[in-house]
C-alpha positions in Angstrom: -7.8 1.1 -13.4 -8.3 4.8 -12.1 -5.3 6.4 -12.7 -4.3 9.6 -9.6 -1.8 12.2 -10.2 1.5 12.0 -8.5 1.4 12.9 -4.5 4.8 13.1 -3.7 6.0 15.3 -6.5 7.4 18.0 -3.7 8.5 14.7 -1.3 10.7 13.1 -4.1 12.8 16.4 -4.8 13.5 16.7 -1.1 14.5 12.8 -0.8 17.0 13.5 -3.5 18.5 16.2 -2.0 18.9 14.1 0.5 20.1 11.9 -0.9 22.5 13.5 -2.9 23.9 14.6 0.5 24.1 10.9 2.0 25.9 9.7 -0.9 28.4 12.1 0.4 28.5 10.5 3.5 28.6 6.9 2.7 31.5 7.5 0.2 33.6 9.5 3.2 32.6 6.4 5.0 33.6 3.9 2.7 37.0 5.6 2.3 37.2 5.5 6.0 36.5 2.0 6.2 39.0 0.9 3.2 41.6 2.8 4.7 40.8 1.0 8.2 41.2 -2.5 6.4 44.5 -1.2 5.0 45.6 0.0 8.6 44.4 -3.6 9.6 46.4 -5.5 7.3 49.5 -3.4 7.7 49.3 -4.6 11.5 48.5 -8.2 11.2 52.5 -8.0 8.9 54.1 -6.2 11.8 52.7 -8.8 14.3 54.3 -11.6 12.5 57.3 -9.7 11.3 58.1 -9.2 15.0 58.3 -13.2 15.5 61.7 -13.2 13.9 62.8 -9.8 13.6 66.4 -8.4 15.4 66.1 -5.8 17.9 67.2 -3.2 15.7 63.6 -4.3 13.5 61.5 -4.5 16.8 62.2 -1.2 17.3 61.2 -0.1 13.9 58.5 -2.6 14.3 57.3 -1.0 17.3 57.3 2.4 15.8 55.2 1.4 13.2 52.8 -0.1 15.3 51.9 2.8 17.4 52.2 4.7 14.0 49.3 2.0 13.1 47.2 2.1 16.6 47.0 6.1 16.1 46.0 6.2 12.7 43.6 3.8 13.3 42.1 5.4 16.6 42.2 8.5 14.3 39.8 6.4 11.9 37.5 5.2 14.5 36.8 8.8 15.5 36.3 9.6 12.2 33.6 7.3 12.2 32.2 8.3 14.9 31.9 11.9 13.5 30.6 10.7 10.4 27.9 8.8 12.2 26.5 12.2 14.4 26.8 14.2 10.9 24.5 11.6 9.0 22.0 11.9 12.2 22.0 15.9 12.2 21.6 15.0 8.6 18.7 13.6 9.3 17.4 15.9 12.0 17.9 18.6 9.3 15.7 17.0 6.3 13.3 15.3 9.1 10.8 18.6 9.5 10.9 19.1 5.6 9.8 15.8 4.8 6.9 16.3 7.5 6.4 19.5 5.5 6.0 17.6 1.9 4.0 14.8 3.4 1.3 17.1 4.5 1.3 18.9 1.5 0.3 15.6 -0.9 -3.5 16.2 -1.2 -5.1 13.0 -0.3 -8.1 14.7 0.5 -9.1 14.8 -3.4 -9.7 11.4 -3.3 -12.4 10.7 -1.5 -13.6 6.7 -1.0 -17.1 7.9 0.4 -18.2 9.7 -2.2 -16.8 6.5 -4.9 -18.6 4.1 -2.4 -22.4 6.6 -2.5 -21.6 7.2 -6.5 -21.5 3.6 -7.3 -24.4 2.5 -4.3 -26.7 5.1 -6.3 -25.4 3.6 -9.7 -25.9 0.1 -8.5 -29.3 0.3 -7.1 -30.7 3.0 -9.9 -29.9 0.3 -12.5 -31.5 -2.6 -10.6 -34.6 0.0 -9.7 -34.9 0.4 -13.4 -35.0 -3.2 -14.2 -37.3 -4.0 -11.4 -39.7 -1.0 -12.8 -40.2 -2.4 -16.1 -40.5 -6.0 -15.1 -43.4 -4.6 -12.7 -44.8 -2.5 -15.4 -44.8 -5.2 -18.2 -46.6 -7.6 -15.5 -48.8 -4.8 -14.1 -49.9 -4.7 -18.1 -51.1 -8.3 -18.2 -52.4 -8.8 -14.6 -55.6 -7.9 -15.5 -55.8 -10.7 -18.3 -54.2 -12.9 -16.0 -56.3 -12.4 -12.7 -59.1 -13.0 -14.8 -58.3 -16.8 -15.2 -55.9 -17.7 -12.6 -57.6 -15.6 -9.8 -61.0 -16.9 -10.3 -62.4 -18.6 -7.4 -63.3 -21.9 -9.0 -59.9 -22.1 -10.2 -58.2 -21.6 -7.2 -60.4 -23.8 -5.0 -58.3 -26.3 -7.9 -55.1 -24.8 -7.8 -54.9 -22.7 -4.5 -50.6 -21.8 -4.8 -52.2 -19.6 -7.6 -53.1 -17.2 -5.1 -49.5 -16.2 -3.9 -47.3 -18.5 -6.8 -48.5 -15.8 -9.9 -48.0 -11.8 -8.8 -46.5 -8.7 -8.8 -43.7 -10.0 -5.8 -42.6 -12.7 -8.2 -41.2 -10.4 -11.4 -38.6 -8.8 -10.0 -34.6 -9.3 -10.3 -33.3 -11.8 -8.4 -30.7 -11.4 -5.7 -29.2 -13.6 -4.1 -26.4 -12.1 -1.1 -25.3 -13.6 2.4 -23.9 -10.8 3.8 -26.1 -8.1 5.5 -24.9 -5.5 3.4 -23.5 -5.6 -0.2 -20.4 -3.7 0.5 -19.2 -3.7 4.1 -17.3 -0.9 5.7 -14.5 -3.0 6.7 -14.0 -3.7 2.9 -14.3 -0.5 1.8 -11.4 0.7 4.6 -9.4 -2.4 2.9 -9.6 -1.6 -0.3 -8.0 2.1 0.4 -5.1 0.3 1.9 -4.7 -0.7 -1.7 -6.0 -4.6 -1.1 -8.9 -6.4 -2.6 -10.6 -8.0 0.5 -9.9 -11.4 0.5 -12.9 -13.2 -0.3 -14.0 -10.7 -3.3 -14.2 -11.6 -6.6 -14.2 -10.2 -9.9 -17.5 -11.1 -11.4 -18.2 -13.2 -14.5 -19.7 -10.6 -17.0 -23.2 -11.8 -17.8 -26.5 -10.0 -19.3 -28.9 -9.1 -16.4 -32.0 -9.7 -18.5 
């Protein structure tokens, strides 16, 4: 597998700066949140402490929930806070990770030039086989038209004519498609997908 250098070198030190600043956040947050449940808690008691408490207690009680109501109201603001600084967090890393994104140098990898490398590849190999099976026939026609190509004998056997020749020593091919790679399949594969449909080939000698 062809192995690329790392594109996002620049991106991942800016995501873990903020990062490192989030963190910050959430664990402001989940304080906030821990104290709320506390807060919570403390007025689900004085609910049902106030079922059976004296008057002298309901007033303490009563204290203690406003006490409780405030804090909590305190909290929720808090949150609220919290919240707008994460999204001016946000809006504050947003242009530099625009900045490292268009910085990763995609453009060294070019699937065009792979595709034309390998077409030229592919078809210089089969030219070359094709050349030699022409030129080993092309050095035996002449023996061969001699006997198969004489008239008598192919008044006999007339599929002579067009069965024994040049067009008939060449590699065979066998492909479906109009083309051998489609352009479709080459925009698939840099999306990081085999196209479905594609298979590995069985390794076999092209004599």
């Amino acid at each position: 597998m062809t192995q690329i250098k790392d594109l996002f070198t620049e991106a991942k030190k800016v995501i873990a700066s903020f990062k490192e600043k989030d963190a910050q956040l959430d664990k402001q947050e989940q304080e906030l949140h821990a104290e709320l449940a506390v807060l919570q808690e403390e007025m689900t008691n004085n609910i049902l402490a106030t079922e059976e408490a004296t008057v002298t207690e309901l007033v303490y009680l009563k204290i203690q929930s406003k006490d409780i109501i405030q804090k909590t109201e305190i909290i929720k603001v808090l949150l609220e806070e919290l919240e707008e600084e994460r999204t001016a967090l946000k809006l504050e890393f947003a242009p530099q990770y625009s900045r490292v994104l268009g910085q990763a140098k995609t453009h060294e990898y070019n699937a065009t030039k792979i595709a034309e490398k390998y077409k030229y590849q592919m078809l210089k190999e089969i030219a070359d086989i094709g050349k030699q099976m022409q030129t080993q026939y092309f050095e035996i026609a002449p023996d061969i038209d001699e006997v198969i190509k004489d008239s008598k004998v192919l008044g006999q056997y007339p599929r002579f004519a067009y069965a024994y020749n040049y067009d008939n020593y060449k590699p065979s091919f066998s492909w479906f498609d109009k083309a051998v790679v489609s352009k479709n399949e080459v925009l698939s594969a840099t999306g990081g997908h085999i196209p479905e449909g594609v298979k590995e080939p069985q390794e076999q000698d092209v004599k």
